[in-house]
VOGU-3710 file (C-alpha; in Angstrom, 3 decimals, decimal comma):
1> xxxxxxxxxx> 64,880/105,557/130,853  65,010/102,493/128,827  64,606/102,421/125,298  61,311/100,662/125,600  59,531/103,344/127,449  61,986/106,712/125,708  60,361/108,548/123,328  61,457/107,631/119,558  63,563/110,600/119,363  65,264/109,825/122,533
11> xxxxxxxxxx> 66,017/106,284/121,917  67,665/106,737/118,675  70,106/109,233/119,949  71,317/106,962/122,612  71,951/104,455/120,301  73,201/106,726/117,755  75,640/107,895/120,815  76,243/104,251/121,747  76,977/103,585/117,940  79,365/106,917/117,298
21> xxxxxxxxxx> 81,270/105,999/120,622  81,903/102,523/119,506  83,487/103,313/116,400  85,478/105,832/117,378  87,072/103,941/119,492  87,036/101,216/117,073  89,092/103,758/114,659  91,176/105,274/117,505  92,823/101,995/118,140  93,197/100,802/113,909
31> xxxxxxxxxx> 94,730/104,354/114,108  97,270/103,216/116,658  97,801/100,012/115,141  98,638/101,715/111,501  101,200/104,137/112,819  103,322/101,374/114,998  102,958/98,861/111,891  104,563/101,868/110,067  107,418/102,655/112,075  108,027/99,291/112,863
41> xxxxxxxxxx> 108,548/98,435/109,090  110,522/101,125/109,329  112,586/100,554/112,109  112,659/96,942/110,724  114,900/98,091/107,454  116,756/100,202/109,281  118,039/97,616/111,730  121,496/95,481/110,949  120,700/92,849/114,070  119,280/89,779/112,467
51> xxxxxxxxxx> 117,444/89,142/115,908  116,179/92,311/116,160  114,679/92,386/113,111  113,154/88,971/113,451  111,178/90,786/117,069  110,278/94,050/114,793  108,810/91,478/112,221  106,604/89,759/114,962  105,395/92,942/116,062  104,597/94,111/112,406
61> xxxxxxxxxx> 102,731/90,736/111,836  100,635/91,028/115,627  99,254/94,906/114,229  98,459/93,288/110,617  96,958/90,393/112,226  95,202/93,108/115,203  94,343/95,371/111,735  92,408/92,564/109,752  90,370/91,460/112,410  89,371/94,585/113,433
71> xxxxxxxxxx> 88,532/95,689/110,010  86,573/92,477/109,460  84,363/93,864/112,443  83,115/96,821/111,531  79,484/96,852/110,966  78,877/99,101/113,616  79,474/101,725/110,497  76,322/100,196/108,552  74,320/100,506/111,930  75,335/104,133/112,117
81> xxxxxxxxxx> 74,240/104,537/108,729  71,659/102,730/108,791  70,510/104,879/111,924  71,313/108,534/110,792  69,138/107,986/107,233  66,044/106,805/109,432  66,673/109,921/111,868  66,522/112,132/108,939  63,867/110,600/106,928  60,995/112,889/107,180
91> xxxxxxxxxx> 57,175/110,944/106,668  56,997/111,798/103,062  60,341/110,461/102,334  59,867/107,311/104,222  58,869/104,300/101,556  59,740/106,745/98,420  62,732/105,368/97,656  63,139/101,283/97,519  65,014/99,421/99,541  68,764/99,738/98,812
101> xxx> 68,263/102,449/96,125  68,778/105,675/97,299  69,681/108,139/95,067
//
């Protein structure tokens, strides 16, 4: 059923469940790139080769570089917001507050 002809309720949860996929993933693998940029540092001042160290510090700059442009990409995380606060606004709460103040 596409989203076109899906009831409201049904087409928001498969985006929401397109959305939540997404950045999981997204976080999964900045997860993965944080823990090797770790122990690579680490491994890095714990080894005496000089050309060793220069590979460790290529691989420690490829996850920074991998961690900054994935960071710079996550606005799936506004969508998701952006999608659970309309799923939960009931009628009489939708308009009350203005846009961008919600407390």
């Amino acid at each position: 059923m596409t989203q076109l002809t899906a009831p409201p309720e049904a087409a928001g949860s498969s985006t929401l469940s397109r959305l939540s996929v997404s950045i999981r993933g997204k976080l999964q693998f900045m997860d993965y790139l944080v823990r090797a940029a770790v122990a690579d540092v680490e491994r890095f001042q714990d080894e005496p080769d000089p050309g060793t160290r220069i590979f460790i510090k290529q691989l420690v700059e490829m996850h920074t570089a991998n961690l900054r442009q994935e960071s710079q990409h996550m606005d799936a995380i506004a969508d998701l917001c952006d999608q659970l606060e309309a799923m939960v606004r009931t009628p009489e709460t939708r308009g009350a507050f203005p846009a961008g103040d919600r407390s």
